[in-house]
Biopython code that builds the backbone (N, CA, C, O; Angstrom):
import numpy as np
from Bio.PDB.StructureBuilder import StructureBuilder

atoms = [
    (1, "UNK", "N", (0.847, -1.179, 0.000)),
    (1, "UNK", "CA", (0.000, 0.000, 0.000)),
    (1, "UNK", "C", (0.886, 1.235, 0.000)),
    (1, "UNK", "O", (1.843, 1.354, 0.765)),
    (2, "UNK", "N", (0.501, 2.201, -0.949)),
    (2, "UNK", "CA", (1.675, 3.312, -0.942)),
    (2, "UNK", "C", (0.967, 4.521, -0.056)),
    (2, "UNK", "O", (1.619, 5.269, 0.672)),
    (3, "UNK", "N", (0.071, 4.567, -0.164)),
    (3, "UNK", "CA", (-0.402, 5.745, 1.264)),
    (3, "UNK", "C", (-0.540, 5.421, 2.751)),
    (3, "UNK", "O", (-1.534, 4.719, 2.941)),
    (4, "UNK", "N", (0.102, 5.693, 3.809)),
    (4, "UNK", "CA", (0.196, 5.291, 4.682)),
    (4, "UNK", "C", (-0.750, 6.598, 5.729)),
    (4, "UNK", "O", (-0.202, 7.597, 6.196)),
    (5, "UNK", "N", (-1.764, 6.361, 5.850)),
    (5, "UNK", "CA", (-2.490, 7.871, 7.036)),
    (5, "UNK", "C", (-1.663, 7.525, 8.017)),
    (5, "UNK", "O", (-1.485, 6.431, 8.552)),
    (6, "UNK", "N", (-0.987, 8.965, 8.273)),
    (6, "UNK", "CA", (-0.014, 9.032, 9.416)),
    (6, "UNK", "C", (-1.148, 10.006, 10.488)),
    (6, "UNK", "O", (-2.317, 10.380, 10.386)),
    (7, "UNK", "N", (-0.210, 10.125, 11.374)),
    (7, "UNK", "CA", (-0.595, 11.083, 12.359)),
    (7, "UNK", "C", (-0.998, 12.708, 11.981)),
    (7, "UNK", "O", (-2.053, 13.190, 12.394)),
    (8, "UNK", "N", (-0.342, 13.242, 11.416)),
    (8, "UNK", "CA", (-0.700, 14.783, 10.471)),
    (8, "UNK", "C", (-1.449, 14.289, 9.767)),
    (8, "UNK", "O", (-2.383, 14.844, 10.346)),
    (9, "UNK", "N", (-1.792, 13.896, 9.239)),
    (9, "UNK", "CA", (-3.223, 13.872, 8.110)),
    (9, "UNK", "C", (-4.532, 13.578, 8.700)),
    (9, "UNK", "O", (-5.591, 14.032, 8.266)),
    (10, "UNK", "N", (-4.413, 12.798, 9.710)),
    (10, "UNK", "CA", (-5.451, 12.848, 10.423)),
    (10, "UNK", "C", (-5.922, 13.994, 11.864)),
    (10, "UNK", "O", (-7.037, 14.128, 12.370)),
    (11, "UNK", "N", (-4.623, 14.684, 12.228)),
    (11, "UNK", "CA", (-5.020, 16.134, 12.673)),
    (11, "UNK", "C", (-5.925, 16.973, 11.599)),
    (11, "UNK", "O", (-6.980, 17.571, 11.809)),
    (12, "UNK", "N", (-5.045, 16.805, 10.154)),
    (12, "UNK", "CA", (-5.279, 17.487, 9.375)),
    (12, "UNK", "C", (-6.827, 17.606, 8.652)),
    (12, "UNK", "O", (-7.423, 18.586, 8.204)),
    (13, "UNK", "N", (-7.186, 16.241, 8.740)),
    (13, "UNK", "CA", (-8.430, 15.909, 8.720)),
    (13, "UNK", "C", (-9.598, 16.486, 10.111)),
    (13, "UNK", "O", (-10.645, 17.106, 9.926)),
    (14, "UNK", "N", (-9.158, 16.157, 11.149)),
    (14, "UNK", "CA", (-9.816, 16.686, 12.204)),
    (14, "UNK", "C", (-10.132, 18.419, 11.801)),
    (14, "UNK", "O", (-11.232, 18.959, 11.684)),
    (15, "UNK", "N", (-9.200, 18.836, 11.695)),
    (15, "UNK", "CA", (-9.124, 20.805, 11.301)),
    (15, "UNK", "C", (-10.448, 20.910, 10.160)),
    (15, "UNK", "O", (-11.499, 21.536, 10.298)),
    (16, "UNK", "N", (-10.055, 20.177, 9.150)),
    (16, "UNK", "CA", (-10.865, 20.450, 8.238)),
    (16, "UNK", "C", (-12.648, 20.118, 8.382)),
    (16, "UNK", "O", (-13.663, 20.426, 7.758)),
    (17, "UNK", "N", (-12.360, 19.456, 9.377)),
    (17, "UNK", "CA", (-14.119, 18.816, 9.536)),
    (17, "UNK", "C", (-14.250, 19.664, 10.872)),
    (17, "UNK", "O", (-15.308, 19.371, 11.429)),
    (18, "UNK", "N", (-13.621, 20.492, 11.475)),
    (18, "UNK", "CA", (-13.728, 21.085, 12.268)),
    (18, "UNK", "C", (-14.076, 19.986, 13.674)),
    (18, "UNK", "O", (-14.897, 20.283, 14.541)),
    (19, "UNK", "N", (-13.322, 18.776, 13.672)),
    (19, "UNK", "CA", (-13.571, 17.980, 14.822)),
    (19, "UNK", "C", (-13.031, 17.947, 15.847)),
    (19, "UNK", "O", (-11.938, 17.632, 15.377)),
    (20, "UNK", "N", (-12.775, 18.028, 17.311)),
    (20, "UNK", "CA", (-11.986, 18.006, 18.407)),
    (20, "UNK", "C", (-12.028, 16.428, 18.655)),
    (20, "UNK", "O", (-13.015, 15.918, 19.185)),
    (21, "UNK", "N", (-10.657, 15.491, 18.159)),
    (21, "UNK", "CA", (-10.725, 13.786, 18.181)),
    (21, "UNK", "C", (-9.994, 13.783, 19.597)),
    (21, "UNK", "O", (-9.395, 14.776, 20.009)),
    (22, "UNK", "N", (-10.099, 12.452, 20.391)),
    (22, "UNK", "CA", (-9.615, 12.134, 21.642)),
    (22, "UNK", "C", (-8.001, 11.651, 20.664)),
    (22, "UNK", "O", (-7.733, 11.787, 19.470)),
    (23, "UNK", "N", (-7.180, 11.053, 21.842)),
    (23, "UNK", "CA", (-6.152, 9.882, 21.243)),
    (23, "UNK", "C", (-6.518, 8.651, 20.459)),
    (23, "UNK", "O", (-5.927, 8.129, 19.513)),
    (24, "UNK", "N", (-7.933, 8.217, 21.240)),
    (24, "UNK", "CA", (-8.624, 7.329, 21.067)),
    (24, "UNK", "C", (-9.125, 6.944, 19.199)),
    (24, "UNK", "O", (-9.019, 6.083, 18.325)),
    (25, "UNK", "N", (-9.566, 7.990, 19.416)),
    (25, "UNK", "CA", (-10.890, 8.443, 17.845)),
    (25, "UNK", "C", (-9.634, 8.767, 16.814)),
    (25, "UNK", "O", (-9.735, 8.413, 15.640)),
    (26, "UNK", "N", (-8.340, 9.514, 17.330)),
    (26, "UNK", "CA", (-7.765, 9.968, 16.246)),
    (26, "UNK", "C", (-7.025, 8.389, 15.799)),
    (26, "UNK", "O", (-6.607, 8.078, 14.684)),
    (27, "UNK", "N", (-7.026, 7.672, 16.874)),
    (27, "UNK", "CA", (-6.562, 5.793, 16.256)),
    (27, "UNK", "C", (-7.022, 4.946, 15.995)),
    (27, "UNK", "O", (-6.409, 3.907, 15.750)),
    (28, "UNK", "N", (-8.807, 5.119, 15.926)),
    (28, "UNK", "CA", (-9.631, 4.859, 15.367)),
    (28, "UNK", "C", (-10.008, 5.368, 13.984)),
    (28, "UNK", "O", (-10.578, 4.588, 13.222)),
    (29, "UNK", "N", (-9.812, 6.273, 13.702)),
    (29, "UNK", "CA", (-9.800, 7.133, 12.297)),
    (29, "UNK", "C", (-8.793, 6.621, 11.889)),
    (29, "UNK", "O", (-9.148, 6.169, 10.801)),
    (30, "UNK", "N", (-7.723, 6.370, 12.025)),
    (30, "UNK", "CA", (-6.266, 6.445, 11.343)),
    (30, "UNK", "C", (-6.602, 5.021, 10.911)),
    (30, "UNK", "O", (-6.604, 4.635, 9.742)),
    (31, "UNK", "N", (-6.855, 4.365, 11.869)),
    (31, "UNK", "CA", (-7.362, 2.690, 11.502)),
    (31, "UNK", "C", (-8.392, 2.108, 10.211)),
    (31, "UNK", "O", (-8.346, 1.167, 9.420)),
    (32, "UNK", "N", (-9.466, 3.404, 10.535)),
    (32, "UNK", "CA", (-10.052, 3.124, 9.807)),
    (32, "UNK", "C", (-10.079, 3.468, 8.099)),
    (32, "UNK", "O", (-10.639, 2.858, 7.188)),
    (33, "UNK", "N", (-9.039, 4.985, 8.075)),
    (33, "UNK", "CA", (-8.837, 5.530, 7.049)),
    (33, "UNK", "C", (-7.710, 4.431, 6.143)),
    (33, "UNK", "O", (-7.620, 4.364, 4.917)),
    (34, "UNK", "N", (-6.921, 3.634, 7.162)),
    (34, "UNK", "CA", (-5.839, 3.104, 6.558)),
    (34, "UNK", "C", (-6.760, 1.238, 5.517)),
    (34, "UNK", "O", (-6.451, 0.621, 4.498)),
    (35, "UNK", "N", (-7.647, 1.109, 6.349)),
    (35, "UNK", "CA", (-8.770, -0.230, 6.076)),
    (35, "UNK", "C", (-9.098, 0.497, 4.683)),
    (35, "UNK", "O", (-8.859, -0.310, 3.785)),
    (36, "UNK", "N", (-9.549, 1.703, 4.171)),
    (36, "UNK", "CA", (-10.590, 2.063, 3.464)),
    (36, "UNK", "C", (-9.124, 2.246, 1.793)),
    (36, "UNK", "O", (-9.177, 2.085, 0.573)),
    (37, "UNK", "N", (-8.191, 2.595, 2.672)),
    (37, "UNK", "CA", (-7.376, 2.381, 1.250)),
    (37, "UNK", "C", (-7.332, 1.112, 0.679)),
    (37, "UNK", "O", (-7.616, 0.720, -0.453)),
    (38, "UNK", "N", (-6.696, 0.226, 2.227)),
    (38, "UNK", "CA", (-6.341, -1.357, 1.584)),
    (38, "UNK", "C", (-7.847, -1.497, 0.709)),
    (38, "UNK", "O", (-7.710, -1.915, -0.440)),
    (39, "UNK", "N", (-8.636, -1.323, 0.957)),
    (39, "UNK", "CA", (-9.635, -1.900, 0.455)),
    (39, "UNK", "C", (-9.837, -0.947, -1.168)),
    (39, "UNK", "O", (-10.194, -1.566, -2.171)),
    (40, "UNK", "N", (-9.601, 0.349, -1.220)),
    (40, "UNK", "CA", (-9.469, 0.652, -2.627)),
    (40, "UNK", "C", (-8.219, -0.075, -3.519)),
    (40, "UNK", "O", (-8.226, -0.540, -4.658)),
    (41, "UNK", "N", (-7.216, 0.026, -2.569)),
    (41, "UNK", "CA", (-5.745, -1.025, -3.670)),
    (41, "UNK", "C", (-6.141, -2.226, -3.980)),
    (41, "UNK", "O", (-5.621, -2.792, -4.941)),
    (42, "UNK", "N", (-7.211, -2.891, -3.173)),
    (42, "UNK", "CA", (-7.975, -4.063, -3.827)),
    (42, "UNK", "C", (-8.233, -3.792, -5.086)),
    (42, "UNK", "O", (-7.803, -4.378, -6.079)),
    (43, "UNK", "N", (-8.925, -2.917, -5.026)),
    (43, "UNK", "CA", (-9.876, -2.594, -5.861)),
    (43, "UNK", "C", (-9.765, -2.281, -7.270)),
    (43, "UNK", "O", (-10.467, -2.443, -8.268)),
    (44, "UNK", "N", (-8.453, -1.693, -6.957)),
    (44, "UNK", "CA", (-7.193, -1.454, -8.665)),
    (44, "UNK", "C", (-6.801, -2.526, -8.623)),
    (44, "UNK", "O", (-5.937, -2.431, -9.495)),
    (45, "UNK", "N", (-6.735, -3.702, -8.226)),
    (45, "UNK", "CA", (-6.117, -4.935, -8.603)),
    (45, "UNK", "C", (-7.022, -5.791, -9.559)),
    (45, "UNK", "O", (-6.754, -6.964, -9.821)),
    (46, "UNK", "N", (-8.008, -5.189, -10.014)),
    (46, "UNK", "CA", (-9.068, -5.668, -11.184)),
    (46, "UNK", "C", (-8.980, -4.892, -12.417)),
    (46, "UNK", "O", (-8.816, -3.704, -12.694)),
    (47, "UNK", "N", (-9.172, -6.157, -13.163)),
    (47, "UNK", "CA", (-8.941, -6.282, -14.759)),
    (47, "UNK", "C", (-10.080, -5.156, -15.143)),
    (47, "UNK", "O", (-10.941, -5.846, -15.689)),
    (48, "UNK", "N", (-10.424, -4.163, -15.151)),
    (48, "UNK", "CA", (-11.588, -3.482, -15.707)),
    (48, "UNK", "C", (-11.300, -2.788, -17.140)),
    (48, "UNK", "O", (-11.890, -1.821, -17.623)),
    (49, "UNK", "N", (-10.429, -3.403, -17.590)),
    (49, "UNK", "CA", (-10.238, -3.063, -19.291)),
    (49, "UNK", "C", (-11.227, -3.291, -20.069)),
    (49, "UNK", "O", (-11.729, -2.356, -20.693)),
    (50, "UNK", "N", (-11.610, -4.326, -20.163)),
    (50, "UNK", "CA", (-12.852, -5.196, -20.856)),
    (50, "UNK", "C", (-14.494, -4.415, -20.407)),
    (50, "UNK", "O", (-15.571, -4.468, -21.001)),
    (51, "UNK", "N", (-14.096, -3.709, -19.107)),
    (51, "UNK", "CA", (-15.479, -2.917, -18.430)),
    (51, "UNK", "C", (-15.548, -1.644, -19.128)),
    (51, "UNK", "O", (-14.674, -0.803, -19.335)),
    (52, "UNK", "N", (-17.130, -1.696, -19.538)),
    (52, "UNK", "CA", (-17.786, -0.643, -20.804)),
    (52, "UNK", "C", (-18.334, 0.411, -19.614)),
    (52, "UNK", "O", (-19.422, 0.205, -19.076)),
    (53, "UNK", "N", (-17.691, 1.281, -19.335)),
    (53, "UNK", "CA", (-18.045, 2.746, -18.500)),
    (53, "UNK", "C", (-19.879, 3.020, -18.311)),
    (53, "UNK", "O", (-20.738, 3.225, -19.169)),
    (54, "UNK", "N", (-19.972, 2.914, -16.796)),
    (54, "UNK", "CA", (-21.475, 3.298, -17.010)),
    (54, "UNK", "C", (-21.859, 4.452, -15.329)),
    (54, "UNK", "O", (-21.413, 4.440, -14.182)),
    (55, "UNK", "N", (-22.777, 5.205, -15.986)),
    (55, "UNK", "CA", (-23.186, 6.427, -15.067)),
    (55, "UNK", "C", (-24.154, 5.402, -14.121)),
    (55, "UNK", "O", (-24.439, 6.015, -13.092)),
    (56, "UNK", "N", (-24.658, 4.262, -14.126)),
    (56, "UNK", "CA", (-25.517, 4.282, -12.885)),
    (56, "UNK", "C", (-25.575, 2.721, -12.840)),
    (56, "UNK", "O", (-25.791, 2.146, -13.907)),
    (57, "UNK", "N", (-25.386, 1.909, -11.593)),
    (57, "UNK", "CA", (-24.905, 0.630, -11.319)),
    (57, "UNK", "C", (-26.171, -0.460, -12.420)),
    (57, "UNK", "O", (-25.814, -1.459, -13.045)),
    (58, "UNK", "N", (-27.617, 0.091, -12.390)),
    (58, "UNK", "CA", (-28.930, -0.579, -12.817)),
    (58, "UNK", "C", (-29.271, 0.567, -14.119)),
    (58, "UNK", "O", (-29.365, 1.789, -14.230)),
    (59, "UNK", "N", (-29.384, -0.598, -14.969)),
    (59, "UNK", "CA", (-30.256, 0.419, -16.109)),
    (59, "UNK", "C", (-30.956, 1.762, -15.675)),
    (59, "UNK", "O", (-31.077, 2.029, -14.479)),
    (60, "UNK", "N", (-31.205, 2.217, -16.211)),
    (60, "UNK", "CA", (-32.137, 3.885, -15.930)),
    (60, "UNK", "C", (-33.355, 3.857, -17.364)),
    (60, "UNK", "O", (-32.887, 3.866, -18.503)),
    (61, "UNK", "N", (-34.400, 3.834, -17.223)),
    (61, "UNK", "CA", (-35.299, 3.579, -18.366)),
    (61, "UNK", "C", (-36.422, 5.018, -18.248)),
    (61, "UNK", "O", (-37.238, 5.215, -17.348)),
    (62, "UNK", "N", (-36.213, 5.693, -19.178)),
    (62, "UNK", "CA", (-37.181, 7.167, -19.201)),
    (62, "UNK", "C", (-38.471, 6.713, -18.512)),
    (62, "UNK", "O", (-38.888, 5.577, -18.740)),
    (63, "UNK", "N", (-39.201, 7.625, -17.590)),
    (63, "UNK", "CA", (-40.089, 7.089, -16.789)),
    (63, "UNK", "C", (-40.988, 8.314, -16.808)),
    (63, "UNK", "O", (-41.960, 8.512, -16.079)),
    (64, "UNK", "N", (-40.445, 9.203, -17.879)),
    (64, "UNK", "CA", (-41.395, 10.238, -18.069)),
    (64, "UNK", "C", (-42.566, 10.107, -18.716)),
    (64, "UNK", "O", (-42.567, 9.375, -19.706)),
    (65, "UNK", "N", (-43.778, 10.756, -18.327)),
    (65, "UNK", "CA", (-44.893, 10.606, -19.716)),
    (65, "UNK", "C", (-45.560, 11.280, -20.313)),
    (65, "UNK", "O", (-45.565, 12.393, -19.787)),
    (66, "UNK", "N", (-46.290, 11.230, -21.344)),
    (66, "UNK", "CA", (-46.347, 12.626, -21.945)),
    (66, "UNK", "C", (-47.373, 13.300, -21.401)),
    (66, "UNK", "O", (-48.256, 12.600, -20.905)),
    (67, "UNK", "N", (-47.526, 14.666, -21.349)),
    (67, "UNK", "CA", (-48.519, 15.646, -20.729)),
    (67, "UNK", "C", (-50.098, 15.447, -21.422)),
    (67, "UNK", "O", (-50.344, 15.639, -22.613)),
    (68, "UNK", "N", (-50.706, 15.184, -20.788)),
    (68, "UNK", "CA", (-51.917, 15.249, -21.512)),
    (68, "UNK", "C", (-53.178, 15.897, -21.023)),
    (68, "UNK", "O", (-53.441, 15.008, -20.214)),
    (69, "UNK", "N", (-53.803, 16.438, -20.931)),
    (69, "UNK", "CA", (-55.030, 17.452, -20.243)),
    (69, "UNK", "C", (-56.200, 16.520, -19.945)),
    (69, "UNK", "O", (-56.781, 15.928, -20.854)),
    (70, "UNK", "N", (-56.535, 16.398, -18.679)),
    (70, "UNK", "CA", (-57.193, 15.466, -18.118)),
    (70, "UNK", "C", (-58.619, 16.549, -17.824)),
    (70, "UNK", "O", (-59.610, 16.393, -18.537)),
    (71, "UNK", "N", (-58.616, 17.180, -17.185)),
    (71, "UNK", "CA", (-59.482, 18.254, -16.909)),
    (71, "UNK", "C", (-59.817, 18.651, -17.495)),
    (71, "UNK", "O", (-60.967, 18.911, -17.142)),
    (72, "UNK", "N", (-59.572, 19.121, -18.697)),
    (72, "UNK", "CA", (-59.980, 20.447, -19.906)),
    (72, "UNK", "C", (-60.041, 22.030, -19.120)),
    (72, "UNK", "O", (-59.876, 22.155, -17.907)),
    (73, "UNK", "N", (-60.271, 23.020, -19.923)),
    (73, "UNK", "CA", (-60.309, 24.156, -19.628)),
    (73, "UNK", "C", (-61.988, 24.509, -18.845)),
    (73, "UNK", "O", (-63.131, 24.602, -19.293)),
    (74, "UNK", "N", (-61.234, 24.649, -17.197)),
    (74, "UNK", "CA", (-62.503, 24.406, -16.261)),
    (74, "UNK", "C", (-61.895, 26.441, -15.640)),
    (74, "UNK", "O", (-61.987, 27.040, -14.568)),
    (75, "UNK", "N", (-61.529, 26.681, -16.533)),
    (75, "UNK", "CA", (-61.581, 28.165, -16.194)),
    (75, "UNK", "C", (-62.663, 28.910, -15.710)),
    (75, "UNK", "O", (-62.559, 29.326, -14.556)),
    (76, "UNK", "N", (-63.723, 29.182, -16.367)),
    (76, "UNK", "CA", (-64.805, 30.032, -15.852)),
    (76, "UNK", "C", (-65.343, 29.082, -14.358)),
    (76, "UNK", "O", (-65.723, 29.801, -13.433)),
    (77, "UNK", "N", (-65.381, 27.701, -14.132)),
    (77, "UNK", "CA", (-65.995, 27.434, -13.429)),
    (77, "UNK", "C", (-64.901, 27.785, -11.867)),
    (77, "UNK", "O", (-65.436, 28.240, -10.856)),
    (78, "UNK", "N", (-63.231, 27.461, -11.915)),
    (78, "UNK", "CA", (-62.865, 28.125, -11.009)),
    (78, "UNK", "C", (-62.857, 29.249, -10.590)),
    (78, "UNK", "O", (-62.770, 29.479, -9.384)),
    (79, "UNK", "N", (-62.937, 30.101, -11.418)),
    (79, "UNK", "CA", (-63.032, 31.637, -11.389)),
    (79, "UNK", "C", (-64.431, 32.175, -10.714)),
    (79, "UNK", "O", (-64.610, 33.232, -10.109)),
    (80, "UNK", "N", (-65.151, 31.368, -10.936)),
    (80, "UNK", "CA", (-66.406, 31.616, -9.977)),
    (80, "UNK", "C", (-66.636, 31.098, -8.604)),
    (80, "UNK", "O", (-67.732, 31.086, -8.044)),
    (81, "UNK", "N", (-65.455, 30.648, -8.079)),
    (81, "UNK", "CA", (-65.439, 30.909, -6.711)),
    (81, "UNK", "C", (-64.447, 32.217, -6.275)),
    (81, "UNK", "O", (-64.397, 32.592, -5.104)),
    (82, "UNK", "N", (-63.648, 32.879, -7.376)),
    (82, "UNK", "CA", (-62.869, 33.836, -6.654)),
    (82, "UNK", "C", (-63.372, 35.209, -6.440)),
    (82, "UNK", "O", (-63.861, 35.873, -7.354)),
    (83, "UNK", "N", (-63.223, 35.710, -4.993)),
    (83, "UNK", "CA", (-63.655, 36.507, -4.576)),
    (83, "UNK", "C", (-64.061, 38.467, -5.500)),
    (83, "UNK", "O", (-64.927, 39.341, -5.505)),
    (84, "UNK", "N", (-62.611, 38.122, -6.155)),
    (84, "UNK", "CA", (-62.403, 38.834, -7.113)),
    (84, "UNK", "C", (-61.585, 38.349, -8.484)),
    (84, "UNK", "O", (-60.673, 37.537, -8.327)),
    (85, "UNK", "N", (-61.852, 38.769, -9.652)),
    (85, "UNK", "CA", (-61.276, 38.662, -10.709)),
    (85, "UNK", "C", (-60.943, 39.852, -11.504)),
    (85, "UNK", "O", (-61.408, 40.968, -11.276)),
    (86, "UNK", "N", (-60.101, 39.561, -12.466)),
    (86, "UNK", "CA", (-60.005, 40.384, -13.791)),
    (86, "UNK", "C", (-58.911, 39.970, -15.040)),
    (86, "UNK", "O", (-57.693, 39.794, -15.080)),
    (87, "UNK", "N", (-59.803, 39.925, -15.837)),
    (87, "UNK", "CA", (-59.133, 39.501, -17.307)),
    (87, "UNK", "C", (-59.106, 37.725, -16.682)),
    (87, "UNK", "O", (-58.093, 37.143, -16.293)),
    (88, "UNK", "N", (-59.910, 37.394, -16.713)),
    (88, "UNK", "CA", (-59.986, 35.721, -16.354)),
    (88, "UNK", "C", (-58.572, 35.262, -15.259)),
    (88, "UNK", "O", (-57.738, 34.380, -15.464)),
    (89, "UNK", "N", (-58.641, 35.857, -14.516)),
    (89, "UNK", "CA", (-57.750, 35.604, -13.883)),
    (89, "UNK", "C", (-57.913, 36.362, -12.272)),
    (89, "UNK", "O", (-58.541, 37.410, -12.125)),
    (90, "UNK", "N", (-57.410, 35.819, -11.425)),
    (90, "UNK", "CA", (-57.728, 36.078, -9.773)),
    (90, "UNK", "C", (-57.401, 36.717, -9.625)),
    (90, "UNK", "O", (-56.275, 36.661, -10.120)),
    (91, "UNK", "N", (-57.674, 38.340, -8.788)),
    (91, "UNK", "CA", (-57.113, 39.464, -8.458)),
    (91, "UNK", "C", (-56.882, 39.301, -7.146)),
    (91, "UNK", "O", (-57.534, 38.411, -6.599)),
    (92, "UNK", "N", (-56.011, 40.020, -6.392)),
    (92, "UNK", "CA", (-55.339, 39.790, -5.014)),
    (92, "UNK", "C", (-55.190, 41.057, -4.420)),
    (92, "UNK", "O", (-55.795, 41.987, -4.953)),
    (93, "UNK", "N", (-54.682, 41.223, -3.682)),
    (93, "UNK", "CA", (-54.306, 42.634, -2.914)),
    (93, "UNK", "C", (-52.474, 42.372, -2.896)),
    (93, "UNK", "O", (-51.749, 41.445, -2.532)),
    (94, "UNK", "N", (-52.238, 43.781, -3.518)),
    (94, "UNK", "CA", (-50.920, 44.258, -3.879)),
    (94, "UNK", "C", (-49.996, 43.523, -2.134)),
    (94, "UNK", "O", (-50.307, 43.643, -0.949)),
    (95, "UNK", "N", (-49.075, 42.953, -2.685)),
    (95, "UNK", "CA", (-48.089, 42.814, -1.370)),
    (95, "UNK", "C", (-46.966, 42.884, -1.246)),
    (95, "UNK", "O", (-46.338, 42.481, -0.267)),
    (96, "UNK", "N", (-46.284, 43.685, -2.729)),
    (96, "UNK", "CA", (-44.966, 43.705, -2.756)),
    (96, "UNK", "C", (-45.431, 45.521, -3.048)),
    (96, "UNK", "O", (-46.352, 46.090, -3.633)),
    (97, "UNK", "N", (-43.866, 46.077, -2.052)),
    (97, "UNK", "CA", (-44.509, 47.820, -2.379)),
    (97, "UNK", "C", (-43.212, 47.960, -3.499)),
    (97, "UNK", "O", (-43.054, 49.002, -4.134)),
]
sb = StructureBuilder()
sb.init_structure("model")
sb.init_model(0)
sb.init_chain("A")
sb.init_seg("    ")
for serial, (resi, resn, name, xyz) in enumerate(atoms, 1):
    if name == "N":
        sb.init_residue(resn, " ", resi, " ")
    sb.init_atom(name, np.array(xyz, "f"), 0.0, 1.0, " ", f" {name:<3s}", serial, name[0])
structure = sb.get_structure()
């Protein structure tokens, strides 16, 4: 393994996350930061030449659908509950000065 988390990098890490670590936590971090490499140098130890590049682990299938007007134009009938109107459309009281 060529990165070794030493002791400064994991202060250094603490600073940046703004964390106050015990002795404890900072050798628990160091432990754990050092597990998370071995486990990426695994990870370059695979043949992925032959692997065709993909943005998302499971297919992604368009799930959009098309717009279609279910209601129809029920304009006049909403508009006749509003208290006030004008030009087919709801009038309000001004609230921006």
């Amino acid at each position: 393994m060529a990165n070794k988390i030493n002791d400064e990098t994991i202060e250094y890490v603490g600073i940046l996350a703004k964390l106050e670590l015990s002795l404890e936590e900072k050798e628990q971090a160091k432990k754990d930061m050092n597990s998370m490499l071995d486990y990426i140098d695994k990870l370059n130890e695979l043949d992925t030449d032959h692997i065709e590049p993909m943005s998302h682990v499971f297919s992604i299938h368009n799930v959009f659908r098309e717009d279609q007007v279910e209601n129809g134009d029920e304009r006049e009938q909403i508009l006749a509950n509003a208290p006030k109107q004008k030009d087919s459309m709801f009038k309000v009281p001004k609230t921006v000065e």
